[in-house]
ZADO-1210 file (C-alpha; in nm, 4 decimals, padded with zeros to 6 digits):
<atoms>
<atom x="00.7319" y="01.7394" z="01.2294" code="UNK" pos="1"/>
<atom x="00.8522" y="01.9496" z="00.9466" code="UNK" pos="2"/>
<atom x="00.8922" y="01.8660" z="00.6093" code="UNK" pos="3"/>
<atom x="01.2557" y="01.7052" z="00.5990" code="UNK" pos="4"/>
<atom x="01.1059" y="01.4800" z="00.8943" code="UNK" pos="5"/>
<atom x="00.8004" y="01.4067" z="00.7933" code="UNK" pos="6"/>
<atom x="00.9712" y="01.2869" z="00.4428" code="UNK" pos="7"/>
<atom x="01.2464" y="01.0698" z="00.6520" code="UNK" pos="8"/>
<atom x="01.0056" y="00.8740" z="00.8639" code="UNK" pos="9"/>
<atom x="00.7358" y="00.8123" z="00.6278" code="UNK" pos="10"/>
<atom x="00.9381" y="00.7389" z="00.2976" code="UNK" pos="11"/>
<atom x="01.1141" y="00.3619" z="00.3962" code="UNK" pos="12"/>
<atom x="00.7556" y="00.2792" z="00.5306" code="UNK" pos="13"/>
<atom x="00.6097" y="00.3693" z="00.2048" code="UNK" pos="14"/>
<atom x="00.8381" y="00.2323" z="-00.0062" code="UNK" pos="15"/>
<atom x="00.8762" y="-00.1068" z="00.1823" code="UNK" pos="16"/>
<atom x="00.4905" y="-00.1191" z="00.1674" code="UNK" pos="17"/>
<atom x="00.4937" y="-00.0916" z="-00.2024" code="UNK" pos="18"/>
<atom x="00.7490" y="-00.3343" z="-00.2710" code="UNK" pos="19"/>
<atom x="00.6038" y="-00.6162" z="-00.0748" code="UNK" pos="20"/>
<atom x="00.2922" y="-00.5387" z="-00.2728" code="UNK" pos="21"/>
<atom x="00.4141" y="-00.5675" z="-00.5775" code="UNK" pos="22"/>
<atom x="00.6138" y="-00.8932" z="-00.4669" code="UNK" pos="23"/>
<atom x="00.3061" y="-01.0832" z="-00.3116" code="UNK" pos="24"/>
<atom x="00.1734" y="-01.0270" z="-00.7149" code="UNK" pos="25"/>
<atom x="00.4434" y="-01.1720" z="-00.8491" code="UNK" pos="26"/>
<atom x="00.4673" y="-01.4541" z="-00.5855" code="UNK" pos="27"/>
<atom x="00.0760" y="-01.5353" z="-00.5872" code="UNK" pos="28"/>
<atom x="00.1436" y="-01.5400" z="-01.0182" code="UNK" pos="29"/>
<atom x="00.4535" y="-01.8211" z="-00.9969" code="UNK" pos="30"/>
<atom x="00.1968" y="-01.9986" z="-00.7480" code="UNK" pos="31"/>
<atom x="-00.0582" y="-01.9735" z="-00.9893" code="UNK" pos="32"/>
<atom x="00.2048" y="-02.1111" z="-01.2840" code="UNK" pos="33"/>
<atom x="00.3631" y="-01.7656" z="-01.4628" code="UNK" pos="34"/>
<atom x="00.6429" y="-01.7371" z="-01.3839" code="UNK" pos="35"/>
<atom x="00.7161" y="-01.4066" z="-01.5507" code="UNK" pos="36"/>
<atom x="00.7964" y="-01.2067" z="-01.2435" code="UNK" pos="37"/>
<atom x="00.9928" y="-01.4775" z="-01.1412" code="UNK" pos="38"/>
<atom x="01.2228" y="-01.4795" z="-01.4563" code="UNK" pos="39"/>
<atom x="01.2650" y="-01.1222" z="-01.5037" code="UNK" pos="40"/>
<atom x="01.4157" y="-01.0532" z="-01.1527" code="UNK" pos="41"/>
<atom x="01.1012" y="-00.8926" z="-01.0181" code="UNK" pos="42"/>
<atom x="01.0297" y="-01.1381" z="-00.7583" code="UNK" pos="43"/>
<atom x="01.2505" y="-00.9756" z="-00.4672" code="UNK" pos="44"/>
<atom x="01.2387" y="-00.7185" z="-00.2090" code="UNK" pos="45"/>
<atom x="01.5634" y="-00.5152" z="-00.3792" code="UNK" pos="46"/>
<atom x="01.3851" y="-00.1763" z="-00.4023" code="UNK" pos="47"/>
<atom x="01.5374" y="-00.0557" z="-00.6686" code="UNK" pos="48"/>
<atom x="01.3565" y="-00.3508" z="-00.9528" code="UNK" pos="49"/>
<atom x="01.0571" y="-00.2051" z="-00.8133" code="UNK" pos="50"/>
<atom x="01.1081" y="00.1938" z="-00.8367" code="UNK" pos="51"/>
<atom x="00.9111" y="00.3867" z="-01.0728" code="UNK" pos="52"/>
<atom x="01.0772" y="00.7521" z="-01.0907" code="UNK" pos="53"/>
<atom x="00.7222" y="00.9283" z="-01.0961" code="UNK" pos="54"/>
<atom x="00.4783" y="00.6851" z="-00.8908" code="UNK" pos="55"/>
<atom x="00.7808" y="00.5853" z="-00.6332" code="UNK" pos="56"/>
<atom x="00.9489" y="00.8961" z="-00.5741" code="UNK" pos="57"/>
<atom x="00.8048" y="01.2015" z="-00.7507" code="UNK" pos="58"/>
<atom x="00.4598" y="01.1777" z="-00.6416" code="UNK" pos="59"/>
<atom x="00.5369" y="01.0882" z="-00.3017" code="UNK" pos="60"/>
<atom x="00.7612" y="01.3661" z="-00.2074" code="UNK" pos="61"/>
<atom x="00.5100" y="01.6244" z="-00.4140" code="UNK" pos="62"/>
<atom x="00.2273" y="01.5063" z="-00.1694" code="UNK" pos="63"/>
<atom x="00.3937" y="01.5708" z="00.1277" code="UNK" pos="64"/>
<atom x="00.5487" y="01.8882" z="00.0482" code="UNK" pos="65"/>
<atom x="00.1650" y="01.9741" z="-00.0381" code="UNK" pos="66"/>
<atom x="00.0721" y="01.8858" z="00.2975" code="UNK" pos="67"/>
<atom x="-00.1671" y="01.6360" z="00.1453" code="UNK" pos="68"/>
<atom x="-00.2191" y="01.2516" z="00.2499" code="UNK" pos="69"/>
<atom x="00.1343" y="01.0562" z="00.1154" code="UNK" pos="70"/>
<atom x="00.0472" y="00.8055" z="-00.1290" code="UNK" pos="71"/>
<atom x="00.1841" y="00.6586" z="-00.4645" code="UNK" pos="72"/>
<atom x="00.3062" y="00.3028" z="-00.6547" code="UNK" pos="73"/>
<atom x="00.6214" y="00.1191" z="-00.7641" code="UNK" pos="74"/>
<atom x="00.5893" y="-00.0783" z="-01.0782" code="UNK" pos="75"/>
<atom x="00.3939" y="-00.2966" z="-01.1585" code="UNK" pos="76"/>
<atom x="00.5092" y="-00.6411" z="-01.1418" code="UNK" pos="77"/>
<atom x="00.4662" y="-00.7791" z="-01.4871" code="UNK" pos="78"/>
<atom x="00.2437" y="-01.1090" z="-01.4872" code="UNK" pos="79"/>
<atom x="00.0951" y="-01.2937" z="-01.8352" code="UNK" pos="80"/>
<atom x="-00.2754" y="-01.4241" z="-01.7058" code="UNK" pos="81"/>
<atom x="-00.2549" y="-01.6819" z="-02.0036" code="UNK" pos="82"/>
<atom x="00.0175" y="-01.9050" z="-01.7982" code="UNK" pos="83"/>
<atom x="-00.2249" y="-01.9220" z="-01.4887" code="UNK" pos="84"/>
<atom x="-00.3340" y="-02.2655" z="-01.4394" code="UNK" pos="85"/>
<atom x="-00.6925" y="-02.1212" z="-01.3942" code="UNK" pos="86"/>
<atom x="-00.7143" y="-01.8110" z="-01.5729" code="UNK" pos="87"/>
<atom x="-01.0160" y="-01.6788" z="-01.3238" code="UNK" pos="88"/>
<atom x="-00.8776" y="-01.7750" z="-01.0291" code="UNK" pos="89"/>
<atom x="-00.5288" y="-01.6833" z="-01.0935" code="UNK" pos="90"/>
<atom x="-00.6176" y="-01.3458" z="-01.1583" code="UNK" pos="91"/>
<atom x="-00.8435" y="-01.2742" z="-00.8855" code="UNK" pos="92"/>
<atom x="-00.5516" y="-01.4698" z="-00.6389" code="UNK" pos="93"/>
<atom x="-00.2983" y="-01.2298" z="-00.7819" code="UNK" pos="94"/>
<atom x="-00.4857" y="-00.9116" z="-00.8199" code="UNK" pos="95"/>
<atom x="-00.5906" y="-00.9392" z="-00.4773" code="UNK" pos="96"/>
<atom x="-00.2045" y="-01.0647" z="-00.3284" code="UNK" pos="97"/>
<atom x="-00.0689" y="-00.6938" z="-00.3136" code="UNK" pos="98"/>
<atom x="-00.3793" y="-00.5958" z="-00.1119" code="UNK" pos="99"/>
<atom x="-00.3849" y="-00.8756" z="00.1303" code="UNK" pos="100"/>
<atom x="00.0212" y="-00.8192" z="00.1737" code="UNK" pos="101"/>
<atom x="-00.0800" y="-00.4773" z="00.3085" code="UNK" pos="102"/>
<atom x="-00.3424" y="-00.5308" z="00.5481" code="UNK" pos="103"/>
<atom x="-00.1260" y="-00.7945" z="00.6858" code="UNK" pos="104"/>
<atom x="00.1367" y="-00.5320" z="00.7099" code="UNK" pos="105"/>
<atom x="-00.1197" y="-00.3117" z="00.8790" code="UNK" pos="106"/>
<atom x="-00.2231" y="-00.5514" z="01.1482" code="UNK" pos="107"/>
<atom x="00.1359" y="-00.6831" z="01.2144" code="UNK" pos="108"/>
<atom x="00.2533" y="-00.3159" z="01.2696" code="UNK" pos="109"/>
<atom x="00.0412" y="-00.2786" z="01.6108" code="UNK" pos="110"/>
<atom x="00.1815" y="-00.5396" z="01.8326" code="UNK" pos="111"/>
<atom x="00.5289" y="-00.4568" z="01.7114" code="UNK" pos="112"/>
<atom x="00.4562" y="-00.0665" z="01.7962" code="UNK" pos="113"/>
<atom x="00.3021" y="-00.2031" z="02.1413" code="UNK" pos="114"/>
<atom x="00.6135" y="-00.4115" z="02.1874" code="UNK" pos="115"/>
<atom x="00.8559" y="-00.1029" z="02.1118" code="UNK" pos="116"/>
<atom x="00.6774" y="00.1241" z="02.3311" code="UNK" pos="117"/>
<atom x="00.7073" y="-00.1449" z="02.6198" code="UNK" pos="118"/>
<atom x="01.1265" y="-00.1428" z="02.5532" code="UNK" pos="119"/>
<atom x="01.1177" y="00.2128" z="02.5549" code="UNK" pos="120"/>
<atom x="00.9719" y="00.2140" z="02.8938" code="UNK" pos="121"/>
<atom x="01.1951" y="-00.0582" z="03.0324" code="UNK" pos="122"/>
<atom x="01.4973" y="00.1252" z="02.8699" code="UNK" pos="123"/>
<atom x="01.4843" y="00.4786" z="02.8760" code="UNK" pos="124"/>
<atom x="01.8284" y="00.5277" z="02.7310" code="UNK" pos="125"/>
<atom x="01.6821" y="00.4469" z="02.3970" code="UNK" pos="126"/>
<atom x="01.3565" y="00.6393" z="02.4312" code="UNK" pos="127"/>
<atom x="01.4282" y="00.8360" z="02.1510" code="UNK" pos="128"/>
<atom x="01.5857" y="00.5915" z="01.8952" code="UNK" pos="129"/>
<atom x="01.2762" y="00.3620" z="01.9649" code="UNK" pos="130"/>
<atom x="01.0674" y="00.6138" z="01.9560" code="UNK" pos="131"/>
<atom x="01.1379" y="00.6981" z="01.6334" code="UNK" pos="132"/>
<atom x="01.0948" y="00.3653" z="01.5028" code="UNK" pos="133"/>
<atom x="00.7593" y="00.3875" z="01.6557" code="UNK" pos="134"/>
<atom x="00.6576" y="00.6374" z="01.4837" code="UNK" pos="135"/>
<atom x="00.7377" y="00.4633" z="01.1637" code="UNK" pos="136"/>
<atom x="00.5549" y="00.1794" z="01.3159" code="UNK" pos="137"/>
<atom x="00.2078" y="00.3686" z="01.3473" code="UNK" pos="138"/>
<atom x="00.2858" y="00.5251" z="00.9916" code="UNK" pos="139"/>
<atom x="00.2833" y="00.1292" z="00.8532" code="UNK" pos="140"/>
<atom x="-00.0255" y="00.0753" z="01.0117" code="UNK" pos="141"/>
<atom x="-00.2228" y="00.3877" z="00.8184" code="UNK" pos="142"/>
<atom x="-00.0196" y="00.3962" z="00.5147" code="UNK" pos="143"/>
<atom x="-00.0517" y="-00.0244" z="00.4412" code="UNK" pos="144"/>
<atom x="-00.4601" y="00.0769" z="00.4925" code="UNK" pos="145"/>
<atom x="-00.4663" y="00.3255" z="00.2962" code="UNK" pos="146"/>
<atom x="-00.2699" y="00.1454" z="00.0116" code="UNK" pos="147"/>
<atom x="-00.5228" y="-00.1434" z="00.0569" code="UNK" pos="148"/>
<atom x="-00.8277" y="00.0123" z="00.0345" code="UNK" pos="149"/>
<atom x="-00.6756" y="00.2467" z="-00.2560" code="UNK" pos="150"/>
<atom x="-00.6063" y="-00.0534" z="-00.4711" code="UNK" pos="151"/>
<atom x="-00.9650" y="-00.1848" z="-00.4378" code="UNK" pos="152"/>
<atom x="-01.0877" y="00.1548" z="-00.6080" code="UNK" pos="153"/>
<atom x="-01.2445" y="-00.0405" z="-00.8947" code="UNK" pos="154"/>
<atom x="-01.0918" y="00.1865" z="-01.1387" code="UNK" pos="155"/>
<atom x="-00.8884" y="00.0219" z="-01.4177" code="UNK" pos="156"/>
<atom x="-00.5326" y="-00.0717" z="-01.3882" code="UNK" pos="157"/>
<atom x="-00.5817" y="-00.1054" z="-00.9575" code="UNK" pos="158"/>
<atom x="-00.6730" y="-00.4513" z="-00.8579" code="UNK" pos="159"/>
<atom x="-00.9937" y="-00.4048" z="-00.7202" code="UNK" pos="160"/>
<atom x="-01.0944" y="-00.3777" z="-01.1229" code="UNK" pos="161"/>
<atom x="-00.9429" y="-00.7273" z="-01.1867" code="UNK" pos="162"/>
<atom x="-01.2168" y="-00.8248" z="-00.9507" code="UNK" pos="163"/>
<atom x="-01.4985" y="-00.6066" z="-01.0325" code="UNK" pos="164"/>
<atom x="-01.4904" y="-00.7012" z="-01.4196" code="UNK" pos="165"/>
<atom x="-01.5960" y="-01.1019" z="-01.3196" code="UNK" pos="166"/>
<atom x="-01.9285" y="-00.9314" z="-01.1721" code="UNK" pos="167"/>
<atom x="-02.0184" y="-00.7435" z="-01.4682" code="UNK" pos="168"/>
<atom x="-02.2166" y="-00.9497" z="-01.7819" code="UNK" pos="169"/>
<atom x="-01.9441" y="-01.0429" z="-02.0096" code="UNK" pos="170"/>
<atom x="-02.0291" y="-00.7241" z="-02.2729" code="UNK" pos="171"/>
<atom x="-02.0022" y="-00.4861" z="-02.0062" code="UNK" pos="172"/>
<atom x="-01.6844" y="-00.6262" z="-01.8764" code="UNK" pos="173"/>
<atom x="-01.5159" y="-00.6086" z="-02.2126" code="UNK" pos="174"/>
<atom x="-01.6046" y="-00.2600" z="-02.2317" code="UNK" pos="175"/>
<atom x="-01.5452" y="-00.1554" z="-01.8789" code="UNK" pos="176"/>
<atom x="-01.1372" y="-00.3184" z="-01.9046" code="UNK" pos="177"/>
<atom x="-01.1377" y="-00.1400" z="-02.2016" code="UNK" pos="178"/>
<atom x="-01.1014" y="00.1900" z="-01.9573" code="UNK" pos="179"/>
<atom x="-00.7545" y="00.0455" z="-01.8815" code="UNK" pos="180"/>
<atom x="-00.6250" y="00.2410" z="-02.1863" code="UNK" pos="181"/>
<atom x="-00.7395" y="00.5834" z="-01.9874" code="UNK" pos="182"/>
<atom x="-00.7705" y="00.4673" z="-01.6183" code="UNK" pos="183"/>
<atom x="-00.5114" y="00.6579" z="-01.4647" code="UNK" pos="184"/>
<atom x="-00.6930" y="00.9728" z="-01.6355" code="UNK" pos="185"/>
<atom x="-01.0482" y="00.8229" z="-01.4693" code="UNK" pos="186"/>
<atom x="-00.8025" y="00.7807" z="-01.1307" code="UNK" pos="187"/>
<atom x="-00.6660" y="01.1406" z="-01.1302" code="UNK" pos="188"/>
<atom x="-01.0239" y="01.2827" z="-01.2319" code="UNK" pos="189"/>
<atom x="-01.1591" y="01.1087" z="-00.9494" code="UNK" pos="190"/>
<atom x="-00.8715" y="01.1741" z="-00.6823" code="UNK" pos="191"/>
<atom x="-00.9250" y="01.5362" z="-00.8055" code="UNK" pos="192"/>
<atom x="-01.2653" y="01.6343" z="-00.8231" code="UNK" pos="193"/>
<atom x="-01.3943" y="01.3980" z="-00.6739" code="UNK" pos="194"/>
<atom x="-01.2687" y="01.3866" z="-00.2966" code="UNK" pos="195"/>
<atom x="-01.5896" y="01.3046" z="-00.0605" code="UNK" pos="196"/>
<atom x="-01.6049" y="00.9766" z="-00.2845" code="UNK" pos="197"/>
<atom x="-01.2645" y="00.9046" z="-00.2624" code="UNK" pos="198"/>
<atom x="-01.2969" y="00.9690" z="00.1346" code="UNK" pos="199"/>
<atom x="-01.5890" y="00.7229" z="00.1415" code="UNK" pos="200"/>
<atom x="-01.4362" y="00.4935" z="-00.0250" code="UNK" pos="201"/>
<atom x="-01.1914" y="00.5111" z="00.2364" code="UNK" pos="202"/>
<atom x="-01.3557" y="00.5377" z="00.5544" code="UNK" pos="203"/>
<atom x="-01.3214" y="00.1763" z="00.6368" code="UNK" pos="204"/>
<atom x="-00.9499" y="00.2047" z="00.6476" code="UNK" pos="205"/>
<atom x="-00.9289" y="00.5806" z="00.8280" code="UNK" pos="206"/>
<atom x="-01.1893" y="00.3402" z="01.1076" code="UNK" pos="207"/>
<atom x="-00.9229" y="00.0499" z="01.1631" code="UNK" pos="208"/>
<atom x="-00.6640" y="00.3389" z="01.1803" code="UNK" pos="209"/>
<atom x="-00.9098" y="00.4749" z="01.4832" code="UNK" pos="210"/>
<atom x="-00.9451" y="00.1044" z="01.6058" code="UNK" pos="211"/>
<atom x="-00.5585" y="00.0226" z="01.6163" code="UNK" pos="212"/>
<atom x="-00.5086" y="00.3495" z="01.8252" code="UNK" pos="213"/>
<atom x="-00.7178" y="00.2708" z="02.0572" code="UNK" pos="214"/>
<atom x="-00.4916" y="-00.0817" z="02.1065" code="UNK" pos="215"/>
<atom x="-00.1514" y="00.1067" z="02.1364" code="UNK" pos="216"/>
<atom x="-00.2560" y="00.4400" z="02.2535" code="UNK" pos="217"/>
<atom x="-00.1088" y="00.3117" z="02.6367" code="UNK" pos="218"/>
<atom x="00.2197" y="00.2265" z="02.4958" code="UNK" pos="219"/>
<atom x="00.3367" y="00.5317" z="02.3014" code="UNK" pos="220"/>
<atom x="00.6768" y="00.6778" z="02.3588" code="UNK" pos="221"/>
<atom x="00.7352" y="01.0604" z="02.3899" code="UNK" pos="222"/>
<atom x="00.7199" y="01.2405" z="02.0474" code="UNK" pos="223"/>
<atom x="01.0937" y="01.1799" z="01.9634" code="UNK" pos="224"/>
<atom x="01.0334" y="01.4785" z="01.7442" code="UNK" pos="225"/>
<atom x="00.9213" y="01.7444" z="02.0190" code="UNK" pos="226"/>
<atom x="01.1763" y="02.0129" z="02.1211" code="UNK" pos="227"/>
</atoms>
């Protein structure tokens, strides 16, 4: 695929993927009792309360012009931990709703691109319509991993650090949240100097991509791409 391509098929994925992970936070906060999402129009799928010029669409589009792995963030859905009817709880429940959202994503993405392929082959008329959709299918499955495991980086402000902190003593957890003020520096240090960790870190979801290949492998379509 060439760029223009490439940028079609994998942006609605991406940006779907972000928005229902920034809704499951602020649904999993009104559960929890703050209902500050709820009340400030963030809790829906409208993409555009979500959209972040830089995280949403900048970065994105940068990444795959540079050929590197697609990635980025909408914004954050605005919670207050103080309304949660158990502050401890509540926060790990909600830090850990966006991540959830997208492995669920993940694994509900390979029996629907299983069930495409099969009505591709039963209707060959729309081979390349369905094929295409497919494709954006698969891209769900690796992108929603990715965005999982990403978020767990226990790297202040990513959820995986509103988990971390509550196994730390309590004076190293107040000075370890008290990264939040630099985080995204730490984040882009470590995304850019630091890639084998990074990799490691997410090996586990570049194996469940392997895995769910494996499962659909029989069913793809031709590349609706190919010339």
């Amino acid at each position: 695929m060439d760029f223009a391509q490439q940028l079609a098929l994998v942006f609605p994925v991406l940006l779907f993927s972000m928005v229902a992970h920034e809704y499951a936070h602020g649904y999993a906060a009104l559960k929890q009792g703050d209902m500050t999402a709820y009340q400030l129009g963030r809790l829906t799928f409208n993409p555009i309360k979500h959209i972040d010029p830089f995280m949403t669409i900048i970065l994105p589009v940068m990444l795959a012009f540079l050929g590197g792995p697609i990635f980025g963030g909408a914004k954050p859905v605005p919670v207050n931990p103080r309304n949660y009817r158990n502050y401890r709880r509540g926060d790990i429940i909600v830090s850990l709703a966006g991540v959830v959202t997208n492995i669920g994503i993940a694994f509900a993405c390979v029996p629907l691109v299983i069930l495409v392929g099969l009505l591709g082959q039963q209707i060959p008329g729309l081979l390349r319509p369905l094929g295409v959709l497919q494709q954006m299918l698969i891209a769900g499955v690796f992108i929603n991993l990715i965005l999982a495991a990403f978020n767990l980086i226990p790297i202040p402000p990513l959820d995986g650090s509103h988990v971390f902190k509550y196994l730390l003593p309590p004076r190293w957890s107040l000075q370890y949240q008290r990264l939040g003020a630099v985080g995204l520096l730490v984040l882009f240090a470590v995304l850019s100097f630091g890639r084998p960790l990074v990799d490691a870190w997410l090996s586990p979801a570049y194996l469940l991509r392997i895995m769910a290949e494996r499962v659909y492998f029989p069913y793809l379509l031709p590349n609706p791409f190919g010339t």
